[in-house]
C-alpha positions in Angstrom: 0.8 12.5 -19.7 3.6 9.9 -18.7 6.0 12.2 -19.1 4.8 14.7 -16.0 4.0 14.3 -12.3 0.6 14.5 -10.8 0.9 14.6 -7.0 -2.6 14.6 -6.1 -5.1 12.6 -7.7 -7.0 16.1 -8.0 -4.0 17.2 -10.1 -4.6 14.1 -12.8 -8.5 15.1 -12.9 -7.7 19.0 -13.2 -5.2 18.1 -16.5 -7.6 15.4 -17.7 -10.5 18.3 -17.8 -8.2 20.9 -19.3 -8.5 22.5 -16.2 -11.7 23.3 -16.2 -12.6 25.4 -13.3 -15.9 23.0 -12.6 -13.1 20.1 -12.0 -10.6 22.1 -10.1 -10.5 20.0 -6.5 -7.0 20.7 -6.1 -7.1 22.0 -2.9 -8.2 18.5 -1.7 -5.3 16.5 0.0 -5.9 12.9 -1.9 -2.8 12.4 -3.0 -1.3 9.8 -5.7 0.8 7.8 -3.3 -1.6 7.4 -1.0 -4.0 6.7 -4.1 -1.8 4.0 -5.6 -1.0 2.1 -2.1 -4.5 1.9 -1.5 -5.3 0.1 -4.7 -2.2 -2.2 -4.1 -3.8 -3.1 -0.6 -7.3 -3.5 -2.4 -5.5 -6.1 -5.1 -3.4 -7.9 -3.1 -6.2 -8.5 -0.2 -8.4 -9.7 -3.6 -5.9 -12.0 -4.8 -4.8 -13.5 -1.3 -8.5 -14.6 -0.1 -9.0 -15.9 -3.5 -5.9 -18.2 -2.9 -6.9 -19.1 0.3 -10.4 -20.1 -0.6 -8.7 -22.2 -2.9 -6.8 -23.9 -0.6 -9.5 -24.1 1.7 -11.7 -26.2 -0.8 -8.5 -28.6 -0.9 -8.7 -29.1 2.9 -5.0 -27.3 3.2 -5.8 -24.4 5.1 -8.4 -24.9 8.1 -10.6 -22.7 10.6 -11.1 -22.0 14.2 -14.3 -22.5 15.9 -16.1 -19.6 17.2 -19.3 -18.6 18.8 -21.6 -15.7 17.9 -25.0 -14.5 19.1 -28.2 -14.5 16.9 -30.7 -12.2 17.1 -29.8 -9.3 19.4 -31.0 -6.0 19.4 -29.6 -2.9 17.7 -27.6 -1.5 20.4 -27.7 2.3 21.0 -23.9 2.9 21.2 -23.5 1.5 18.2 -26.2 3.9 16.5 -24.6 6.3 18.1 -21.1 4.8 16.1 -22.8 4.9 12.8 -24.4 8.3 13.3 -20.8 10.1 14.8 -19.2 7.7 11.5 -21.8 8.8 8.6 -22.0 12.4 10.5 -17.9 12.9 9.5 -17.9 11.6 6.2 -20.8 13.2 4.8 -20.3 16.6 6.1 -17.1 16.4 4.2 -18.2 14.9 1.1 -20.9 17.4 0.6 -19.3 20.2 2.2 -16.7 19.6 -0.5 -19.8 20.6 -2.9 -21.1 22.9 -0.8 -17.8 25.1 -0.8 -16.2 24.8 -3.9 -15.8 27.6 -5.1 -14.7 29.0 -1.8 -12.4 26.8 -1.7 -11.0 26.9 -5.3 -10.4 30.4 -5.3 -8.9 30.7 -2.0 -12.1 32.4 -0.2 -11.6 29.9 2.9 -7.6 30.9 3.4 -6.7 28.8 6.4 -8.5 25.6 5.3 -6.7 26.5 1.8 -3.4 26.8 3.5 -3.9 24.0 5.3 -4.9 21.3 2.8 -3.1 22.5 0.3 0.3 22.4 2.0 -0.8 20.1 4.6 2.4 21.2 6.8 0.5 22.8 9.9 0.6 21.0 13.1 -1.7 18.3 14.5 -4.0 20.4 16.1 -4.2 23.4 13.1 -5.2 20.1 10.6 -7.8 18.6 13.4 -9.7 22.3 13.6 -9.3 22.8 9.8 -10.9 19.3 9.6 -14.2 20.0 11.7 -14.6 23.7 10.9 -15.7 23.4 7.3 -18.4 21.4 5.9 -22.2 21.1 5.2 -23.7 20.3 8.7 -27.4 19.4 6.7 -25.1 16.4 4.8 -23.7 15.5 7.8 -26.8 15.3 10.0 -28.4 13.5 7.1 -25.9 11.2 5.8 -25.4 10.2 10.0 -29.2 9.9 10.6 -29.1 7.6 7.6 -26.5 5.2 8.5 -27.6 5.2 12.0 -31.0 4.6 11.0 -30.1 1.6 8.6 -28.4 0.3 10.9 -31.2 0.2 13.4 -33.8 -1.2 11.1 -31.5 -3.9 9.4 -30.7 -5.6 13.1 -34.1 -4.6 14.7 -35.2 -6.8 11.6 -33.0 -9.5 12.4 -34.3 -9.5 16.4 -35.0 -12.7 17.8 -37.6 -12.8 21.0 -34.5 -15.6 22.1 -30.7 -14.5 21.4 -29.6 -17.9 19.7 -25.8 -18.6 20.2 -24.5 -20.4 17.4 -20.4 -22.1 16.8 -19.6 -21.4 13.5 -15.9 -21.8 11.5 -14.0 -18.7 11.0 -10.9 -19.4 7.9 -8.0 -17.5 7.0 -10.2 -15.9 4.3 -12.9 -14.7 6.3 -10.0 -12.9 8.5 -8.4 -10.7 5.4 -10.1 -7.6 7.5 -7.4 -7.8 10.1 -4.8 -8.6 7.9 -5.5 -5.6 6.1 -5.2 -3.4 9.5 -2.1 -5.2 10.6 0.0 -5.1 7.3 -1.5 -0.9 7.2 -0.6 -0.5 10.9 2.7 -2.4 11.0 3.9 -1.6 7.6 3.9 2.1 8.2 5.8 1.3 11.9 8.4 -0.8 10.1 8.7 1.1 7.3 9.2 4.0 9.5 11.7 2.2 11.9 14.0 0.9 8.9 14.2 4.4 7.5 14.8 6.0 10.9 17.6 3.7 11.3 19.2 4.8 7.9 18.0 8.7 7.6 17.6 10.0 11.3 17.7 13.5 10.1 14.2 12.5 8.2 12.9 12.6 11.7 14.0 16.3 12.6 10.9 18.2 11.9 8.6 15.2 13.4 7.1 17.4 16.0 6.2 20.0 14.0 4.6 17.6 10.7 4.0 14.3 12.3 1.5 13.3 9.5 4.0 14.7 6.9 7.1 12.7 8.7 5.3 9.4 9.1 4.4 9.1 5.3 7.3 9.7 3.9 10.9 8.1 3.2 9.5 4.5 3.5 11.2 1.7 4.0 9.7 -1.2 2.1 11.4 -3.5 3.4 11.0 -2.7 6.5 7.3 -2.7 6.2 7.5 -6.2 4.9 9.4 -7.3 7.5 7.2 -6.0 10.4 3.9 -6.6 8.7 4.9 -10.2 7.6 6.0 -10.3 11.9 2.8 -9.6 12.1 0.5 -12.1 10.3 2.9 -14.6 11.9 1.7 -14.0 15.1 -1.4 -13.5 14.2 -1.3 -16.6 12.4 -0.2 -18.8 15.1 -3.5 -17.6 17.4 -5.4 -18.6 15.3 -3.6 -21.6 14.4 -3.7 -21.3 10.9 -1.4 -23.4 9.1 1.9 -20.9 8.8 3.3 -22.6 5.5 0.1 -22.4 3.2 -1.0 -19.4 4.5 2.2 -16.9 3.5 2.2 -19.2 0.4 -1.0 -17.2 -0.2 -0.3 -13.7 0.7 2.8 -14.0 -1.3 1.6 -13.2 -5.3 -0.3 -10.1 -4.1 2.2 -8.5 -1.9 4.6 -8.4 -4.5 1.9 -7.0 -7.4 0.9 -4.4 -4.4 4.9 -3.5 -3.9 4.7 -2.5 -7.6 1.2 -1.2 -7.8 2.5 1.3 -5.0 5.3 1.9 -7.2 3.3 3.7 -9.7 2.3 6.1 -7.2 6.0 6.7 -6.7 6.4 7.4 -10.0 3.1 10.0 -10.5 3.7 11.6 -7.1 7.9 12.1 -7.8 8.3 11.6 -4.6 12.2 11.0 -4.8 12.5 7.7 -5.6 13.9 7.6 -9.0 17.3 6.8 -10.7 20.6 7.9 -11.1 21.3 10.4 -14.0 20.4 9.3 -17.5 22.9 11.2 -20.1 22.5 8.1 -22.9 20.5 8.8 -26.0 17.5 7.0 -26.0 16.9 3.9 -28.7 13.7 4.7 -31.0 12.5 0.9 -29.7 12.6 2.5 -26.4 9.4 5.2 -25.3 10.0 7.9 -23.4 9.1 7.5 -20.1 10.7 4.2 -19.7 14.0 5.7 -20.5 14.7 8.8 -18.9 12.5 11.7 -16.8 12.8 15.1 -15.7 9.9 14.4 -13.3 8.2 17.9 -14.1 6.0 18.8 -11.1 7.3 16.7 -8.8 6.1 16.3 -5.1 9.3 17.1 -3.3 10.0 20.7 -5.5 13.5 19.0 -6.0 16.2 21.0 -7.6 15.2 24.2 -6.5 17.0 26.3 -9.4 15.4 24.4 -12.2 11.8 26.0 -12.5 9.3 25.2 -14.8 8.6 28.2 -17.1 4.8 30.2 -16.4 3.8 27.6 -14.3 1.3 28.7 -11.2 0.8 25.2 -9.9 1.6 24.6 -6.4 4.8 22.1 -7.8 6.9 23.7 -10.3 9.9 22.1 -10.0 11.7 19.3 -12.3 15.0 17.9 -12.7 17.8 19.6 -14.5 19.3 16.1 -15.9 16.9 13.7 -16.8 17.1 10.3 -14.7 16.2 6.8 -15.0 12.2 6.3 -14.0 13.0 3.6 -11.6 9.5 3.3 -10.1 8.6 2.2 -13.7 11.3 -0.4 -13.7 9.9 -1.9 -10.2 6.3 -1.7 -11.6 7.3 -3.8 -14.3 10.0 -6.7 -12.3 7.0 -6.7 -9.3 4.5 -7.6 -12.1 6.7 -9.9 -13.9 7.2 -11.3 -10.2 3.8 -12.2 -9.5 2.5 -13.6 -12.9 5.6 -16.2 -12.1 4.4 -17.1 -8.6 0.5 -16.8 -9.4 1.6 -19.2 -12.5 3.4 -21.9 -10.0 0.9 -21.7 -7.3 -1.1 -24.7 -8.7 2.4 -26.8 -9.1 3.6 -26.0 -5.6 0.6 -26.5 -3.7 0.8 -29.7 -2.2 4.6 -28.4 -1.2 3.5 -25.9 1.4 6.2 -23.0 1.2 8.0 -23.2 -1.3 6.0 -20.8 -3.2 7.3 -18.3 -0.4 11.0 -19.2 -0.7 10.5 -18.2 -4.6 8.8 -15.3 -3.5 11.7 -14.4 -1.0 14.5 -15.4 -3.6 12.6 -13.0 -6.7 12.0 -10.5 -4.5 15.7 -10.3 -3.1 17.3 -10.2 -7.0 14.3 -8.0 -7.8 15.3 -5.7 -5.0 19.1 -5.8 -5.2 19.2 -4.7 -8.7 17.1 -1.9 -8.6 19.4 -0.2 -6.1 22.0 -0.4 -9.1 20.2 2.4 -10.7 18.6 4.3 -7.7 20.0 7.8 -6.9 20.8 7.0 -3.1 23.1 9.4 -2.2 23.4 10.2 1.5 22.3 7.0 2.2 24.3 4.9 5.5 26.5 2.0 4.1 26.8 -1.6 6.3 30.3 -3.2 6.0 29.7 -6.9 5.5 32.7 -9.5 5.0 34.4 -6.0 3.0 31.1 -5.2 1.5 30.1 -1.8 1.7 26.0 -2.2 1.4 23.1 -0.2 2.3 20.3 -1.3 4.2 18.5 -2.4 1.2 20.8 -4.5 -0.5 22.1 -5.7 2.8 18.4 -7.2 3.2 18.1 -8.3 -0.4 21.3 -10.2 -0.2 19.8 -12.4 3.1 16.4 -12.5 1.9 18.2 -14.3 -1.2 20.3 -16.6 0.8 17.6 -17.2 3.2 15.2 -18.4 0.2 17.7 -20.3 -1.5 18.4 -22.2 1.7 14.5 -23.0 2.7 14.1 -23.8 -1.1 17.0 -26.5 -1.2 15.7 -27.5 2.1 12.0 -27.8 0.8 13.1 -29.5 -2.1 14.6 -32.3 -0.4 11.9 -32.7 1.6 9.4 -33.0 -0.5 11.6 -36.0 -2.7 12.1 -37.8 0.0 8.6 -38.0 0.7 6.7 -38.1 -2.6 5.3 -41.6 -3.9 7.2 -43.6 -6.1 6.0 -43.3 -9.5 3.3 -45.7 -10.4 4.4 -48.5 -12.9 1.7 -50.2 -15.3 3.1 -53.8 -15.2 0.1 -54.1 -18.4 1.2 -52.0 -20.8 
């Protein structure tokens, strides 16, 4: 199963099931990319509030004061929020049910078409998205939420709206850092790679959804996402050092989390060719893959035999499953900075200028084996780079610089070691 591609969740559950018509969803759009970044976000927002938290206890990391209002009354435009909200999601959800056998079999063409190659325009995926559902789950999963919402705050009424100041940490913000690293990330990634691959951009009018997600640029959603918790940071004057010290461990276990769901989806982002023969220490799919079923239908002539999936395409020469390799440094990564954490806590960032130094050697390396033909080279001092290891190589030299910085620092102003004249 390690040895194959599974570009939509749905296609996993179908194989798991035998494929079993009762578990044939394919024609749902939840794809393994999306899948896998989602569960990155979902770890590394986990593991960043329970680092702050910690160094909230320890008086490091301190709130703002803010003011909020006790005891109001449910407001109507918000029932109206949670009904339109609950109204969307569960006339999907059962209309999913409700249709799916229609929908396996190809009974409901243009939302088939649609989903399934998810390469209409805008407007054909908005009507496909509203024309087919259960309108009884809908109307009952809204009038649900709505009314919920109405009795849980009409509970809560006060005959006097009390306004009470209350403290607001880092931690109890990971909401909007979640938005701005989603929002931001996708810009920047979007940005860098437009910058290197313009002609990834060509068909933008025609697939924006399709355009936007893909050819990422990790880097440069790094870059513009960690932009934007600076800023966000210095509003609400959170102390800048110890707070990327904490966001640090989980972005780099999401970078490799996400990584997996480069390496089910086979979305392009593998190695060069691997012609060696494989050591018997060595499994399979950590040596070499012909990424069977892959997203992208790459090498068009190489066809997988009776195969009636939507993705029948794999590679001709087997290459090197670099996803893997970045799953494994990323993870390798953050056990090393969730294991010095502790030690370098009371030296606010130098946990980051690790984080920056690992990540640029992690980085750099992998490009060694990538298959990145076509891509733009920068000429550096007689270096011919791409973008990536361009980046890699400052991100290395920046953290080595803050880290020697940091470390002299932090001598000069540590105690002198306590001598027991008694002993």
């Amino acid at each position: 199963m390690l040895l194959r591609c599974f570009p939509k969740i749905t296609d996993w559950i179908y194989f798991f099931f035998n494929q079993s018509p009762a578990a044939d969803f394919r024609f749902l759009p939840l794809y393994s990319y999306g899948f896998f970044v989602a569960v990155g976000f979902f770890a590394a927002a986990t593991l960043a509030v329970k680092e702050m938290k910690r160094r909230e206890a320890l008086g490091l990391l301190t709130g703002v004061e803010s003011e909020i209002k006790i005891g109001e009354a449910p407001l109507i435009s918000e029932a109206v929020f949670y009904f339109l909200f609950g109204f969307i999601v569960f006339f999907k959800i059962t209309g999913i049910f409700v249709f799916h056998d229609m929908l396996r079999t190809g009974q409901l063409p243009f939302f088939t078409y649609v989903v399934s190659n998810w390469n209409g325009t805008l407007v054909q995926k908005l009507l496909s998205f509203f024309t087919y559902g259960s309108y009884v789950g809908g109307l009952a999963g809204g009038g649900g939420l709505a009314f919920y919402y109405y009795y849980a705050r009409n509970k809560e009424k006060l005959s006097e709206i009390i306004t009470k100041k209350i403290m607001i940490y880092p931690s109890d913000s990971i909401g909007d850092l979640l938005i701005i690293a989603l929002v931001l990330g996708v810009l920047g990634s979007n940005l860098f790679n437009f910058l290197e691959n313009p002609e990834d951009y060509q068909n933008f009018m025609s697939d924006p959804v399709g355009s936007i997600f893909s050819g990422l640029s990790i880097y440069g959603g790094l870059i513009c996402a960690g932009i934007g918790f600076f800023i966000y940071a210095r509003w609400k004057k959170f102390n800048l050092t110890h707070f990327f010290d904490s966001v640090a461990p989980g972005f780099i276990l999401a970078n490799g989390i996400g990584r997996l769901g480069c390496q089910s989806a086979g979305d392009g982002d593998w190695g060069v060719a691997n012609l060696h023969p494989k050591p018997d220490w060595v499994p399979q799919f950590l040596w070499s893959s012909h990424y069977e079923h892959n997203i992208i239908n790459y090498d068009p002539g190489s066809i997988i035999p009776n195969c009636s999936e939507e993705h029948c395409h794999f590679l001709a020469n087997a290459v090197y499953p670099t996803p893997m390799y970045e799953f494994l440094m990323c993870t390798a990564i953050f056990f090393i900075l969730w294991a010095l954490r502790k030690r370098l806590t009371y030296k606010p960032g130098m946990l980051f200028a690790v984080f920056t130094i690992l990540i640029g050697i992690q980085r750099y390396s992998i490009e060694q084996w990538r298959d990145l033909s076509g891509r733009g080279l920068y000429h550096v001092f007689g270096f011919a780079l791409r973008q990536s290891e361009l980046i890699s190589v400052i991100l290395f030299l920046a953290g080595v610089a803050a880290t020697v910085y940091l470390y002299a620092k932090y001598r000069k102003t540590e105690p002198a070691p306590h001598v027991d004249r008694h002993s």
